[in-house]
C-alpha positions as CSV (number, residue, x, y, z in Angstrom):
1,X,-44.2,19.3,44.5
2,X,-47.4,20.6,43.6
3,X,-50.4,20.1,45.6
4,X,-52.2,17.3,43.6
5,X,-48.6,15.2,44.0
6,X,-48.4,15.9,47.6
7,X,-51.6,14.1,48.2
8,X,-50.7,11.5,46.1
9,X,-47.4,11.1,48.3
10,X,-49.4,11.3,51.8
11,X,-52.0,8.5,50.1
12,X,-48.4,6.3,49.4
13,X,-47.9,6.9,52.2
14,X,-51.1,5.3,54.0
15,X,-51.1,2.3,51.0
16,X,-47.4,1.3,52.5
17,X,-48.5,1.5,55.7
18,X,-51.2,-0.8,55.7
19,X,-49.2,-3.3,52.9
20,X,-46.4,-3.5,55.1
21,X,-48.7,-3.9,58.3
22,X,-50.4,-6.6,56.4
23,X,-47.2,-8.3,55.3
24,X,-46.3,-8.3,58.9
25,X,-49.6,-9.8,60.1
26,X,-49.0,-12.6,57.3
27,X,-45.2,-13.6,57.5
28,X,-43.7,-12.1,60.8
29,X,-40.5,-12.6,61.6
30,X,-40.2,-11.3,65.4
31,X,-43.3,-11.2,68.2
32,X,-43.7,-7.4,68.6
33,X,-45.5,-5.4,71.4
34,X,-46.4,-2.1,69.4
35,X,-49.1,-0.6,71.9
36,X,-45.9,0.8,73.8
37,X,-44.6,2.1,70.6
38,X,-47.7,4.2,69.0
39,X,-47.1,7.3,71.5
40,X,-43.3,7.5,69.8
41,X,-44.6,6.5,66.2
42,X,-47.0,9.8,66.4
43,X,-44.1,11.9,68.0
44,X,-42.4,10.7,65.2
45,X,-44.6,11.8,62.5
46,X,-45.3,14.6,63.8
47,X,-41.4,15.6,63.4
48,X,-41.3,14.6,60.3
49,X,-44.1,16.4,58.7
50,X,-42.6,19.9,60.7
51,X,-39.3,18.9,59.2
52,X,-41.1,19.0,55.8
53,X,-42.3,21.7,56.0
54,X,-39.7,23.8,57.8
55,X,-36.8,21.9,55.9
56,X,-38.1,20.3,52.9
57,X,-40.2,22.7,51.2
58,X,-38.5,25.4,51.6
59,X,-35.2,24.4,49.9
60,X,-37.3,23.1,46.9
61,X,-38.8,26.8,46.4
62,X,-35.1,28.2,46.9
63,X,-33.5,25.4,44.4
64,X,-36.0,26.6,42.2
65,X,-35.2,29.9,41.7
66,X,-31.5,29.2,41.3
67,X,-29.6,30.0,38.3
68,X,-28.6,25.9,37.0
69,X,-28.0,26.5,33.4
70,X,-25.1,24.8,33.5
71,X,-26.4,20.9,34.7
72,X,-28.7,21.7,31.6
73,X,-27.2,18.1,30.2
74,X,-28.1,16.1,33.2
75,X,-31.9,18.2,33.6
76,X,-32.7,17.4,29.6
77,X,-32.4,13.2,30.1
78,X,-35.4,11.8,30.4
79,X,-37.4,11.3,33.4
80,X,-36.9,7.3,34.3
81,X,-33.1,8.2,33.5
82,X,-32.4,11.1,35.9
83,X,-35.1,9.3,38.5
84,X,-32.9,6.3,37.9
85,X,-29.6,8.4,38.8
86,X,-31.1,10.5,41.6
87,X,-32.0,7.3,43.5
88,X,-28.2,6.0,42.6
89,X,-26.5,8.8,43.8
90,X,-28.3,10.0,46.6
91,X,-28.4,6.5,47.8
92,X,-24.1,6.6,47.7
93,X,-24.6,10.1,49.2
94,X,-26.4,8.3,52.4
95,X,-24.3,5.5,52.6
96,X,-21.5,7.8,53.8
97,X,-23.8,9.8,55.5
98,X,-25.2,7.1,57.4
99,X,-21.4,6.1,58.0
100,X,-20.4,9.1,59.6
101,X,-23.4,9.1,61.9
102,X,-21.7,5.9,63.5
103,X,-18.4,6.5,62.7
104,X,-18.2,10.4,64.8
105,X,-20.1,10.8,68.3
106,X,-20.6,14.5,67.5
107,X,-22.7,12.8,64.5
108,X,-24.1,9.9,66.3
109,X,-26.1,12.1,68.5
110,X,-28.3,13.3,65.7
111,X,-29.1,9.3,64.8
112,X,-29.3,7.4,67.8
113,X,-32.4,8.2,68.9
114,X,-33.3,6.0,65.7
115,X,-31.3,3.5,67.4
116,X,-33.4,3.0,70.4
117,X,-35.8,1.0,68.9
118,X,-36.6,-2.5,70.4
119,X,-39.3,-3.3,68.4
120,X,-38.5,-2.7,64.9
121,X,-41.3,-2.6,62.0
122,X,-42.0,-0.8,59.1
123,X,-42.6,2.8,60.7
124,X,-39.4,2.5,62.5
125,X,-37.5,3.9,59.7
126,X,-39.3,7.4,60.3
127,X,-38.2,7.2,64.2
128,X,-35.5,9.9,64.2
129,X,-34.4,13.1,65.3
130,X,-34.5,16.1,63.6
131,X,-30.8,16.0,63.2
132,X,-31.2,13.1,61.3
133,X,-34.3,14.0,59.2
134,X,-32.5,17.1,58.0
135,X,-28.9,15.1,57.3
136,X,-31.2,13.5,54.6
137,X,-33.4,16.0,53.5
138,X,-30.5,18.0,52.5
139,X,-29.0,15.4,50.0
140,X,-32.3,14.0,48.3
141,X,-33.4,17.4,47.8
142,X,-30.7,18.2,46.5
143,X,-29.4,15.8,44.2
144,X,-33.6,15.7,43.1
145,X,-33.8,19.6,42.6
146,X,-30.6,20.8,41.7
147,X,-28.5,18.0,39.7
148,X,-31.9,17.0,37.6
149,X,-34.5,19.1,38.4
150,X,-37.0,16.7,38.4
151,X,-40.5,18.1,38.2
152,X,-43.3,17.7,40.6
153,X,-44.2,14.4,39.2
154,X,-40.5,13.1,38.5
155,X,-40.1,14.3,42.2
156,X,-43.2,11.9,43.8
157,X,-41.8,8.6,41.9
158,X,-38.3,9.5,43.3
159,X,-39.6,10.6,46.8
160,X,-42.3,7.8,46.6
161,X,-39.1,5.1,46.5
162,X,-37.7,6.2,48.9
163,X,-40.7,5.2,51.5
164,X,-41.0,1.8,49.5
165,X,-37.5,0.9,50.4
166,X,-37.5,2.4,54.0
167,X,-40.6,1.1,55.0
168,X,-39.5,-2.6,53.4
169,X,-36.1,-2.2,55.1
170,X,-37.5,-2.0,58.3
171,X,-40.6,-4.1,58.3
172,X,-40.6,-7.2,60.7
173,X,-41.8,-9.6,57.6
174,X,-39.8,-12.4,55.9
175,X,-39.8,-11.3,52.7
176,X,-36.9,-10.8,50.6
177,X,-34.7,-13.6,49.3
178,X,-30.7,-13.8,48.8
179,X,-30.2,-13.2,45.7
180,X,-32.4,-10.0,46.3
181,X,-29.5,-9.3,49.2
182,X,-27.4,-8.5,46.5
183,X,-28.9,-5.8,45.4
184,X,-31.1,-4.1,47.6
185,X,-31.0,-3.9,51.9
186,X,-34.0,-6.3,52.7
187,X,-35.4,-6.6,56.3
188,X,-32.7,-8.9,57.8
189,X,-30.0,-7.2,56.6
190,X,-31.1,-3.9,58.0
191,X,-32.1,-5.5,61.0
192,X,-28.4,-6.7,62.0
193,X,-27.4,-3.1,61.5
194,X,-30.4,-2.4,64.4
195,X,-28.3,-5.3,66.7
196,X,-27.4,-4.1,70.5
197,X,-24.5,-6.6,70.0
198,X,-22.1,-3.9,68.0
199,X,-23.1,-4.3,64.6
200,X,-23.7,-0.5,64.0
201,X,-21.1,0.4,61.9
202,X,-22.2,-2.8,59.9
203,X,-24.9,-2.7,57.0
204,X,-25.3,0.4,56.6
205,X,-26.4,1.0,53.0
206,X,-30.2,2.3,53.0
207,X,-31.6,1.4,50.0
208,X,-28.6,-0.8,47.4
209,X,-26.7,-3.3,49.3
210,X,-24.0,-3.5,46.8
211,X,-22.1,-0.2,49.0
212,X,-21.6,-2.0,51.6
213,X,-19.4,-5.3,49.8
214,X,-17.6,-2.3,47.7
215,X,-16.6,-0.6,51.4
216,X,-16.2,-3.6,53.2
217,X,-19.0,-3.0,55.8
218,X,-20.9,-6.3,54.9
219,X,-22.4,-8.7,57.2
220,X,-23.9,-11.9,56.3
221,X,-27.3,-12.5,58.0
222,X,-26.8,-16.3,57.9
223,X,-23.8,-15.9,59.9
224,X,-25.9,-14.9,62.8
225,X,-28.2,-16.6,65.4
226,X,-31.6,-14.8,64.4
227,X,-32.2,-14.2,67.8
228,X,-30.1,-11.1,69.2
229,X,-31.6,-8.5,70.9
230,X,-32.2,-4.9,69.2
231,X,-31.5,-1.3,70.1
232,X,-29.8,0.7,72.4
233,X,-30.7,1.6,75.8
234,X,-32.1,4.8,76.6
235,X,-31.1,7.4,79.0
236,X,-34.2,9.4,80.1
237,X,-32.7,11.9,80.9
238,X,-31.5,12.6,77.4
239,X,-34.5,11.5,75.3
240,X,-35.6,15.5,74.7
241,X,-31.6,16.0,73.2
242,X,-32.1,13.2,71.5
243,X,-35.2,13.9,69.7
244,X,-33.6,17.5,68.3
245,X,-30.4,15.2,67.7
246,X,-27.9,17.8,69.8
């Protein structure tokens, strides 16, 4: 993206934040303590804007110069069309990404450390390792860049979706209804899938719910007490390995 968008992305960035904070203030679902949390949350963002700019930017400049004359089709639809599609099938590119993170313990190691969150709320999403962060770097940018080429302002609404729907996945609000369940992950289906109780390989769709009743790997919030505990329990002497995902 060009500069101009990239500020317009970091200012998404802060609107979420304090939406989702607000919504959480107004309707929330769990009592948090998140002075414990803030030293991680900055650890956090910190990784992910070094990911960006070690991971992320980079292959965009390198996508760029390749030669893709040939997904000319899919590059000449219009832009809410390949936005439209990019989101679809990078979002069935995580599902089984996502899968295989819990599926393989070679893979888990890269996404646990997102796992060890007790308090979940709307920053948690970005709580990972770089492991992780680069897992899912690699397939928006290059389903984005390289099957439609989406410009620098194509590339903010499609980027700038993905933070809606990870921050509202993770939020500790009630809002989101069942019929919406259908459809997208809202926060209490995604929060399951956070459970210490073996629900892991369970929910794991990140932003359209519907992969998870294709594949079987549904589960019902109603059809569990709201009170389970979340996350897994930390080793410390593994946090650093964590962190890097190795």
């Amino acid at each position: 993206m060009n500069s101009e968008h990239s500020l317009m992305l970091n200012m998404v960035f802060i609107a979420l934040g304090g939406l989702f904070h607000l919504a959480e203030y107004l309707w929330p679902d769990r009592s948090l303590t998140r002075k414990q949390e803030f030293g991680k949350d900055v650890i956090a963002f910190m990784l992910l804007s070094l990911c960006g700019v070690l991971i992320s930017t980079p292959l965009i400049h390198y996508y760029r110069t390749l030669d893709l004359s040939l997904l000319a089709p899919l590059h000449e639809l219009g832009s809410f069309t390949k936005i439209a599609l990019a989101t679809l099938i990078t979002d069935f590119l995580n599902y089984w990404i996502h899968y295989y993170m819990h599926k393989y313990s070679w893979y888990w190691k890269a996404h646990v450390h997102h796992h060890r969150v007790e308090n979940l709320y709307w920053f948690s999403g970005l709580r990972a390792s770089f492991g992780h962060y680069v897992s899912f770097i690699l397939s928006r940018v290059t389903v984005g860049i390289v099957l439609f080429n989406l410009s620098s302002g194509e590339l903010f609404f499609y980027l700038s979706f993905g933070l809606i729907t990870n921050f509202y996945q993770h939020t500790n609000a009630r809002i989101g209804h069942r019929w919406v369940e259908w459809i997208l992950v809202t926060p209490r289906v995604h929060r399951l899938h956070h459970a210490s109780n073996g629900r892991r390989l369970k929910n794991l769709a990140t932003i359209f719910s519907f992969w998870d009743r294709m594949f079987g790997t549904y589960v019902d919030p109603e059809t569990h007490p709201a009170d389970y505990e979340l996350g897994v329990k930390s080793d410390k002497k593994s946090e650093w390995k964590e962190l890097i995902g190795i």
